[in-house]
N, C-alpha and C positions, 0 to 999 in steps of 0.2 A: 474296805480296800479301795476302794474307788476314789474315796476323798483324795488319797494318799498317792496315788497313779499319777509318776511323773515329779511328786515331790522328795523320792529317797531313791535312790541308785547306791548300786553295791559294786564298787571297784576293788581287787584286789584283796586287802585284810581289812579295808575300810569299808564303812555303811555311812553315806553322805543325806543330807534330807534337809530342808527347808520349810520355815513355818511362812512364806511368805510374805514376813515383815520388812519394814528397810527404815533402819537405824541406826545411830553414828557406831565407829567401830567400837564404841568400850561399852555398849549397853549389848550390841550384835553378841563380843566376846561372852560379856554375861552370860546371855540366854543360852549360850552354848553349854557355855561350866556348870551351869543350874541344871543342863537336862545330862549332864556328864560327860561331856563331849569338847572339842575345844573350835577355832571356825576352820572352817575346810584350807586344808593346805595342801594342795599341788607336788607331788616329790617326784612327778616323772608325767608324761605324753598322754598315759592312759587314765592318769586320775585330774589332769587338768581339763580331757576331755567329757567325765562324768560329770564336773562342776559345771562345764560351759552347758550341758546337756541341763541343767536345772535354771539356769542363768538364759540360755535362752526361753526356755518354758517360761519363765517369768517376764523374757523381754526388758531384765533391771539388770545395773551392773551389781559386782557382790565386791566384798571386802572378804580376802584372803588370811591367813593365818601369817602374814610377815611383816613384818616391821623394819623398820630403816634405825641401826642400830648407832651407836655413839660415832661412829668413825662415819662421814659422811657419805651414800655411796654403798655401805655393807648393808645389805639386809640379812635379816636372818629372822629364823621362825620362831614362834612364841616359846619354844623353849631353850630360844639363847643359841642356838646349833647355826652357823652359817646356811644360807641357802646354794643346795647342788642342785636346782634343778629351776631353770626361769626359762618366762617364753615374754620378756617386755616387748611392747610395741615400739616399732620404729622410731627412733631418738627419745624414747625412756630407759629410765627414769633420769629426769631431770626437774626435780623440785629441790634437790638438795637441803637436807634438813627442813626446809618449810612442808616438805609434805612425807609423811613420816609412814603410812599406810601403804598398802597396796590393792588398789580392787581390778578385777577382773571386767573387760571390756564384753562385750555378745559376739565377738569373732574369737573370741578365745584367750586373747594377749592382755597384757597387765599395764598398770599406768601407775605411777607412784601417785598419791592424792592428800589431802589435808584429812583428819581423822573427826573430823565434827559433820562432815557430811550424810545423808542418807543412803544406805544401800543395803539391795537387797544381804537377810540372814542367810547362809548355810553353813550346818553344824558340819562335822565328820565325828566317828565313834567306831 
């Protein structure tokens, strides 16, 4: 239990947890889908605020479950669905198609980002 203290928060119907790794978004996604899970996706105040609660624990940014989808500008989450619920930081996202990800900053707020970068994993399940 002790290992684990501070790496899994329970929001909601979600149970969120991190293996402490930080790696580009499509190996992150992996390790999510291998443990059954997919990576932590934000749908409201209260579960953007158990992410940053694991995000700051680590002091890493994390990479979110959305992606910037054909129309330049839409995101939407990994399964296709528009995104209802965003908290960008002040004048994001603006990578416009070059940065096609989304990770999460340690004040809470998102930044559109290139997807070959390193950042911290967290699952949801």
């Amino acid at each position: 239990v002790l290992v684990l203290k501070g790496k899994i928060r329970e929001v909601g119907e979600k149970i969120l947890a991190s293996n402490g790794k930080k790696v580009d978004f499509a190996s992150a996604l992996a390790s999510c889908e291998d443990a059954r899970g997919t990576l932590a996706t934000p749908t409201n105040e209260e579960e953007n605020k158990a992410i940053l609660g694991i995000v700051k624990k680590y002091n890493q940014y994390a990479y979110l479950g959305i992606k910037e989808g054909e129309d330049s500008g839409q995101y939407k989450y990994l399964n296709g669905m528009p995104v209802n619920y965003t908290k960008w930081h002040q004048n994001e996202p603006n990578g416009k198609k070059t940065e096609k990800c989304v990770e999460m900053y340690t004040d809470g707020s998102w930044n559109d980002k290139k997807c070959n970068l390193h950042r911290l994993t967290i699952c949801e399940f």
